[in-house]
C-alpha positions as CSV (number, residue, x, y, z in Angstrom):
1,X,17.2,-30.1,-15.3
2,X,15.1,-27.5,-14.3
3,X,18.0,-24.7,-14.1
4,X,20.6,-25.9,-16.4
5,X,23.6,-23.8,-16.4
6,X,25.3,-22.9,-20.1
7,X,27.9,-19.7,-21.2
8,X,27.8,-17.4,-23.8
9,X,30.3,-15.0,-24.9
10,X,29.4,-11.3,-26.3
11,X,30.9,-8.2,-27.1
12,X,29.6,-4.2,-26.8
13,X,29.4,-1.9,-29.7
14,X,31.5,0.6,-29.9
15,X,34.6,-1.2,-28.7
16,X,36.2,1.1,-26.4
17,X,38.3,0.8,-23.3
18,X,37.8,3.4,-21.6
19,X,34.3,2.8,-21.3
20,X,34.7,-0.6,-20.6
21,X,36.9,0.4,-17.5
22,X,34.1,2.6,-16.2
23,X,31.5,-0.4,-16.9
24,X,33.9,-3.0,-14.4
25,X,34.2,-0.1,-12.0
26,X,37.7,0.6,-9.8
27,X,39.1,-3.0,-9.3
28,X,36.0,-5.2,-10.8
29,X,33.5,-3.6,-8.3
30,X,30.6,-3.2,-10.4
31,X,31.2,-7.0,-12.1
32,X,31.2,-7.8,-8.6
33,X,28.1,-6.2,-7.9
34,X,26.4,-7.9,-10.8
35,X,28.0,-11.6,-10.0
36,X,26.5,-11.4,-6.1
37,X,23.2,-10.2,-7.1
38,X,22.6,-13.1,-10.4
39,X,25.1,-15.4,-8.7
40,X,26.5,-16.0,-12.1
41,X,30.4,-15.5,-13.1
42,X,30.8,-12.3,-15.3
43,X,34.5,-12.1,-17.1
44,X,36.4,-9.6,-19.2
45,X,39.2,-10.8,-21.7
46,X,40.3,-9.2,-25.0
47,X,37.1,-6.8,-25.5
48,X,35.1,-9.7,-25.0
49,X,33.0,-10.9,-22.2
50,X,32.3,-14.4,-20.6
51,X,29.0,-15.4,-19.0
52,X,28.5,-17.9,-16.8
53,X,25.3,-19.4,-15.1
54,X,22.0,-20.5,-15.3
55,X,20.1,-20.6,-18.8
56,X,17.6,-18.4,-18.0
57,X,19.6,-15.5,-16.4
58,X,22.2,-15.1,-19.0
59,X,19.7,-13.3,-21.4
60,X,18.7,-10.5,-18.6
61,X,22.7,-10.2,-17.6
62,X,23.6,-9.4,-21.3
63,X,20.8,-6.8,-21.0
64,X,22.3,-5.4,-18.1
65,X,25.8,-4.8,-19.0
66,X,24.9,-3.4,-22.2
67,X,22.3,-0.9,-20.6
68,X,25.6,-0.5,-18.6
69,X,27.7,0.6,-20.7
70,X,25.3,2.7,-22.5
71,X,25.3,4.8,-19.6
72,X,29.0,5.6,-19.3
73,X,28.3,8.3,-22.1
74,X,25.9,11.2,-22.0
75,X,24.4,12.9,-24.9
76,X,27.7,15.4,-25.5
77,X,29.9,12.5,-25.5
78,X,31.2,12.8,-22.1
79,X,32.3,9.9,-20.2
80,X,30.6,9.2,-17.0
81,X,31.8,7.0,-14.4
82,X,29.1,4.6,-12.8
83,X,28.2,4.5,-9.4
84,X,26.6,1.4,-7.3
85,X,23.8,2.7,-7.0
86,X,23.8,3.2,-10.6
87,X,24.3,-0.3,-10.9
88,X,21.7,-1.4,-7.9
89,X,19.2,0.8,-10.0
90,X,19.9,-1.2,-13.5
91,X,19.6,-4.6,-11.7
92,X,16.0,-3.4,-10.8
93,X,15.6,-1.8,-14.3
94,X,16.0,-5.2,-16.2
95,X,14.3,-7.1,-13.4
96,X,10.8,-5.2,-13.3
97,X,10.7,-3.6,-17.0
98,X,7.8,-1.6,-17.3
99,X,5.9,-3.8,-20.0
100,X,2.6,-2.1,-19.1
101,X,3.9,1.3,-17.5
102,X,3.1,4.0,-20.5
103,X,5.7,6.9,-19.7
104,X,4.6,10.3,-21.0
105,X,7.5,11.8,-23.1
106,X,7.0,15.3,-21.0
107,X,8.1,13.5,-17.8
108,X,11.5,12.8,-19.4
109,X,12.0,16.8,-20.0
110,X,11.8,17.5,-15.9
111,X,15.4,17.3,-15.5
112,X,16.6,19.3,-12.4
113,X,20.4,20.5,-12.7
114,X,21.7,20.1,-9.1
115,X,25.8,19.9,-7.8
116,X,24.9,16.1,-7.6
117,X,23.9,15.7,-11.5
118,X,20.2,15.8,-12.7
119,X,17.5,14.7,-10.9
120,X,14.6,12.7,-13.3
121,X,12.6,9.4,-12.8
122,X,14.7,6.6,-12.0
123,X,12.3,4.1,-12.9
124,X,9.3,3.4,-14.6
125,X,6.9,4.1,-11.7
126,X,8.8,7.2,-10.7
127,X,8.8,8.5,-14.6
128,X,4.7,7.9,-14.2
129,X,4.2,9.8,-11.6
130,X,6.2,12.6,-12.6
131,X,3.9,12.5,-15.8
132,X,0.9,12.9,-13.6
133,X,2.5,15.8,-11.7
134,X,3.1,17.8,-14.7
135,X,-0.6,16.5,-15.8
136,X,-2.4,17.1,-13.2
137,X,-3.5,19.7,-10.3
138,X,-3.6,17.6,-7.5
139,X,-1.5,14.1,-7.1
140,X,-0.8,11.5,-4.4
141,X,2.0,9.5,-4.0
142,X,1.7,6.6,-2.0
143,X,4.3,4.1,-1.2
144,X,7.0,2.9,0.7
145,X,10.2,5.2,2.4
146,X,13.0,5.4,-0.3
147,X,10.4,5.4,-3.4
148,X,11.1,8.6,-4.2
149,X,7.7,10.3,-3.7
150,X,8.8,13.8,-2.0
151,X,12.6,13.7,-3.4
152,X,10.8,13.8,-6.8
153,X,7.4,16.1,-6.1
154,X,9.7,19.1,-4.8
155,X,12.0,18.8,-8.2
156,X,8.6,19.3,-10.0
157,X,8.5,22.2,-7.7
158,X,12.1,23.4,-8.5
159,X,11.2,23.0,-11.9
160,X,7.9,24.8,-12.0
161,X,9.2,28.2,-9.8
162,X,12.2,28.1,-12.0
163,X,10.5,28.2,-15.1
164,X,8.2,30.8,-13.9
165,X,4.8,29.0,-13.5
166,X,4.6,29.4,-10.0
167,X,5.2,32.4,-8.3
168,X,6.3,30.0,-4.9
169,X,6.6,26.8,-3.7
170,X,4.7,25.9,-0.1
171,X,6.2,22.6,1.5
172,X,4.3,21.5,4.5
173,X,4.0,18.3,7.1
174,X,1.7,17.3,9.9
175,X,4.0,18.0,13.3
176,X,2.3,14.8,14.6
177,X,5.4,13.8,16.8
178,X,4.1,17.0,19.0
179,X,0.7,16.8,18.8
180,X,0.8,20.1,16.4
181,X,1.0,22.0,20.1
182,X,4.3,23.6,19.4
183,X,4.0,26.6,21.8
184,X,5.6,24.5,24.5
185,X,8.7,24.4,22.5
186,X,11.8,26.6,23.1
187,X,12.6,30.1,19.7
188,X,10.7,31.1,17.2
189,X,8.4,29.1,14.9
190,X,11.3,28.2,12.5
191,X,13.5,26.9,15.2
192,X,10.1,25.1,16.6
193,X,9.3,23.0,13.5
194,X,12.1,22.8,11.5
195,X,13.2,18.9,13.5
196,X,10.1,17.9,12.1
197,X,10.6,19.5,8.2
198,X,14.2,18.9,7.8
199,X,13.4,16.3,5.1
200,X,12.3,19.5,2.7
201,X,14.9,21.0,3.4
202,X,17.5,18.9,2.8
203,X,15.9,18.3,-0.8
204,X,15.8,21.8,-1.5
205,X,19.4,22.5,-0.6
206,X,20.3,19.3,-2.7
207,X,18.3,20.2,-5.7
208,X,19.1,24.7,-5.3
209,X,22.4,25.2,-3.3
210,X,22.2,26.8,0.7
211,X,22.5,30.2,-0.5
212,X,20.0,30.1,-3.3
213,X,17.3,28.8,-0.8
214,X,18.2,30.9,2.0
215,X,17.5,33.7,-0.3
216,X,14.5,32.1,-1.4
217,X,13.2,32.0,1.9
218,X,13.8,35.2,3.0
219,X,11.7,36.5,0.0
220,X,8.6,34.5,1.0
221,X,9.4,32.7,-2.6
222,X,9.7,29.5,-0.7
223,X,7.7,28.7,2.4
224,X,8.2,25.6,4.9
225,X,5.5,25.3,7.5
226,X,3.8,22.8,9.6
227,X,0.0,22.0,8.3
228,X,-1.6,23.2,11.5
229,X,-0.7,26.9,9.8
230,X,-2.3,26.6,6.4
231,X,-5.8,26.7,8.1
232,X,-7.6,29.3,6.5
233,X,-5.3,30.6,3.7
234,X,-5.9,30.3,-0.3
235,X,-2.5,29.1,-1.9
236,X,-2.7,30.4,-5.2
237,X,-0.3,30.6,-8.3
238,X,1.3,28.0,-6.0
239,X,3.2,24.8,-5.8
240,X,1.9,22.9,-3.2
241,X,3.4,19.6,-1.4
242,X,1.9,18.1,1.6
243,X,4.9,15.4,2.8
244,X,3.8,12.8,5.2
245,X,0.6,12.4,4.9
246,X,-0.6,9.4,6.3
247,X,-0.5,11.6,9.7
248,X,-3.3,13.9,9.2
249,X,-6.6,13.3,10.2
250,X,-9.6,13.3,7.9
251,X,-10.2,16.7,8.9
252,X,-6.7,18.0,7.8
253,X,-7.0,16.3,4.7
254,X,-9.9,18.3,4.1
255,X,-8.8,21.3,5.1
256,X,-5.8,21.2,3.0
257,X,-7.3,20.1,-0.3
258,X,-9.5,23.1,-0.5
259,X,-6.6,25.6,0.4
260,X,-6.0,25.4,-3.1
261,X,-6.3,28.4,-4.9
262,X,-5.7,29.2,-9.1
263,X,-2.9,27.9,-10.9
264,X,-1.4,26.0,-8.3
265,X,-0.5,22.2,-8.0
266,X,-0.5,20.0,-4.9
267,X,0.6,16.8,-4.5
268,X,0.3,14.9,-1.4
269,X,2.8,11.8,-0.7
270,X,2.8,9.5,2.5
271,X,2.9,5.7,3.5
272,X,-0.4,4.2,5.1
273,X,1.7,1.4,6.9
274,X,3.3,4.0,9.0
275,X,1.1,6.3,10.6
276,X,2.0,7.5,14.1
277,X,-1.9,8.8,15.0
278,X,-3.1,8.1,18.1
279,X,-4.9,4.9,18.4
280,X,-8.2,5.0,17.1
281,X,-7.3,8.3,14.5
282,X,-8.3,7.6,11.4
283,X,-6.2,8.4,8.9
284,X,-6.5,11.3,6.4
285,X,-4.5,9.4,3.6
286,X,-6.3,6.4,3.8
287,X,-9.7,8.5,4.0
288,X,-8.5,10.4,1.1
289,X,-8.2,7.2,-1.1
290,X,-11.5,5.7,0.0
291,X,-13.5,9.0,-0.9
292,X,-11.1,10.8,-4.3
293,X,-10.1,7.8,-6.1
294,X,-12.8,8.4,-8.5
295,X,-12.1,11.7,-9.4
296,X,-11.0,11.5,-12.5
297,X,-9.4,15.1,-12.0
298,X,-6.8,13.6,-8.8
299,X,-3.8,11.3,-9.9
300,X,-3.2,8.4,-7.4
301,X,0.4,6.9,-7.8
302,X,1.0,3.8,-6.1
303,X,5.0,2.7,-5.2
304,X,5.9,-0.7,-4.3
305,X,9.3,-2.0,-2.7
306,X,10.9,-2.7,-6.4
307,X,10.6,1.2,-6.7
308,X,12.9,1.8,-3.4
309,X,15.7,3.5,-4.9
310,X,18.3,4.0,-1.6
311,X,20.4,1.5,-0.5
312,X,19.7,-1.7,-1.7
313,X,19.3,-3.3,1.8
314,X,16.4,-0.8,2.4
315,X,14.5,-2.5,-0.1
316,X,15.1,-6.0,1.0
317,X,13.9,-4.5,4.7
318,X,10.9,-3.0,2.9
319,X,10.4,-6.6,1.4
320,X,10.6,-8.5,4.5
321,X,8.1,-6.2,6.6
322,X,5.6,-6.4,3.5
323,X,5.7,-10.4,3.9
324,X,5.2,-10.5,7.5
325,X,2.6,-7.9,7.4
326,X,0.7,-10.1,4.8
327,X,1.6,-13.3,6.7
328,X,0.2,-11.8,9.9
329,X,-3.1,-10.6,8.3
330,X,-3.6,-14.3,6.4
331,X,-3.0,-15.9,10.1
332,X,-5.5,-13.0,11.5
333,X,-8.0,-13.7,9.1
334,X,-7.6,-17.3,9.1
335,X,-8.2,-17.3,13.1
336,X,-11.1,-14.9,13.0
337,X,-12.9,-17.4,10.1
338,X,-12.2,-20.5,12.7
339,X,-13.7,-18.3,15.5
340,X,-16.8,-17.5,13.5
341,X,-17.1,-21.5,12.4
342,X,-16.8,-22.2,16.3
343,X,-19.9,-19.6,17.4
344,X,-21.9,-21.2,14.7
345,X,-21.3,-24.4,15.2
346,X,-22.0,-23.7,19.3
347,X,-25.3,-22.2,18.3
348,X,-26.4,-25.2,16.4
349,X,-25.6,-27.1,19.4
350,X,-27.8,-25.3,22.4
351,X,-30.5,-24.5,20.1
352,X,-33.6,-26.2,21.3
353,X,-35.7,-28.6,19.5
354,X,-39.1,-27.4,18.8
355,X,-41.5,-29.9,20.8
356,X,-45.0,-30.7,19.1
357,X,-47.9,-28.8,21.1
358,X,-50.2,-30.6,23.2
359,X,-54.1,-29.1,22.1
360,X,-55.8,-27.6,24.5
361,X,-59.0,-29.6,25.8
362,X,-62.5,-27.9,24.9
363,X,-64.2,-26.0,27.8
364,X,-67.1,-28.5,27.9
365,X,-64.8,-31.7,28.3
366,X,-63.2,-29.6,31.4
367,X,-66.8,-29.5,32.9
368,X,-67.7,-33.3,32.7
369,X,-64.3,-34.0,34.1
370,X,-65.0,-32.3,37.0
371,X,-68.3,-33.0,37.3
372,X,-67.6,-36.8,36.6
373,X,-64.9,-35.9,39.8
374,X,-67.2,-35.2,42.1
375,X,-70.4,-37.3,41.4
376,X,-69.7,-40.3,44.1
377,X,-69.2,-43.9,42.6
378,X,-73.0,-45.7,42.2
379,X,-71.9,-49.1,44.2
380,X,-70.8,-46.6,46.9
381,X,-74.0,-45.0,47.2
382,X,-76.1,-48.4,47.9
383,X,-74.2,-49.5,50.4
């Protein structure tokens, strides 16, 4: 058989039940979680567990509860209950292990405390590309909604401002939704643009607390602004994040990479397969990759769908639009290629055939031809 189905028993080191009861979750929900996803039957009985299903799935499930389990104590000894997404985000742990991701040991330090817990890479890509933060001056972050990229770039930025190697953190965004012509719009500039840079905000006040960024703000220490208002200015001794980048034109690209100024960091994050610039705009993200991924000073961090780390429908949605974008393009490119066949195979078709050409006659011949015309026929003339 090509998927034979076999059991195996094991057991987790150090037995206890606590634990355990934190690893099955209130009434068997996160052995629930895990049966549905591997479609295999997952059992508890006596300290020992039961493993049902196909051959080559049992290994990866054994993986998973005991990663599991690991997890229901932190480094004091604490027990910690698990969550599902906790669970959702060890599935896709021991389903994309990062066998050729090499994570820098200084991205596991950035560790944000926050009323929710700390904040750190949740995956292998994500632990990369807060590796090249911390490396670099100026990174990009390009992927998918739910990867991760600005949740994660404006920790950094927590990080960096608390630790006193920034003296502020400036969060921008293209206002493309209104054109960047915000004078139309009823109050002040805050009340203008801040529908468009909620996002930020609601990262800060996850990562800092309302009061701590309120006061932040009022000191200048943080700044949130649309991009349209960082024309002209230096940035310096800053932590910069440009969020949603795929709508800026090449021109604001440009103009925003050289508002850095010394000892600041920038990283830019956006998704080219949504950009919302009028027809015919090119993009500034996707201008940005064509001309800077050579730099060798400029991280480039790529996120896929496997990196989607919200609810785990979102990536299965993020799945499905990448296979009928790729679909579509195969069936566009496939039409174009029968299109150009066609035109070729027309222009074979009316092209004349070259015809051999008749020589000219000599001048002379020409004159005893007519000459020969109008002499009058001998047996004519006698009679």
């Amino acid at each position: 058989m090509d998927n034979p189905v076999s059991s195996i028993e094991f057991t987790l080191e150090p037995t206890d039940h606590q634990r355990l009861s934190l690893l099955c979750g209130p009434f068997d929900d996160h052995i629930r979680q895990i049966e549905r996803h591997f479609r295999v039957q997952l059992s508890l009985r006596d300290d020992k567990f039961r493993l049902l299903g196909f051959t080559a799935q049992l290994p990866l499930v054994q993986q998973l509860v005991q990663n599991l389990y690991n997890e229901t104590i932190n480094d004091s000894g604490k027990l910690v209950p698990l969550t599902s997404e906790q669970v959702h985000l060890a599935i896709s742990g021991v389903e994309h292990p990062a066998t050729l991701v090499q994570v820098d040991e200084q991205a596991q330090e950035v560790s944000i405390k926050t009323k929710k817990g700390l904040i750190k890479g949740r995956n292998p890509n994500q632990s990369r590309y807060v590796a090249n933060i911390l490396r670099h001056d100026v990174t990009f972050g390009i992927g998918p909604a739910g990867t991760g990229k600005t949740y994660l770039a404006v920790a950094c930025a927590v990080d960096a401002l608390e630790k006193n190697q920034v003296r502020r953190i400036v969060l921008t965004r293209p206002a493309v939704e209104a054109g960047e012509k915000l004078g139309f719009l009823p109050g002040d500039l805050a009340q203008k643009v801040d529908p468009y840079l909620r996002p930020l905000y609601d990262a800060l006040f996850d990562m800092l607390g309302f009061e701590k960024v309120e006061k932040y703000l009022e000191r200048g220490t943080i700044e949130i602004a649309p991009l349209a208002y960082m024309r002209g200015r230096t940035l310096s001794d800053a932590f910069i994040i440009l969020d949603e980048s795929q709508n800026t034109t090449v021109e604001q690209m440009k103009m925003f990479l050289t508002r850095i100024g010394f000892n600041s960091k920038a990283v830019i994050t956006g998704d080219v397969t949504q950009v919302d610039l009028p027809r015919g705009t090119y993009s500034g993200l996707k201008h940005a990759i064509d001309v800077l991924s050579k730099v060798d000073a400029l991280s480039f961090n790529y996120f896929v769908a496997k990196d989607v780390v919200r609810h785990p429908v979102v990536q299965k949605i993020v799945l499905a639009y990448e296979a009928f974008e790729a679909e579509a393009a195969a069936k566009k490119q496939a039409e174009r290629e029968a299109e150009q066949a066609a035109r070729l195979a027309a222009s074979a078709i009316t092209t004349p055939v070259a015809t051999p050409a008749i020589a000219a006659e000599p001048p002379a011949a020409k004159t005893r031809s007519r000459a020969k015309k109008a002499t009058p026929n001998s047996d004519t003339a006698a009679s």
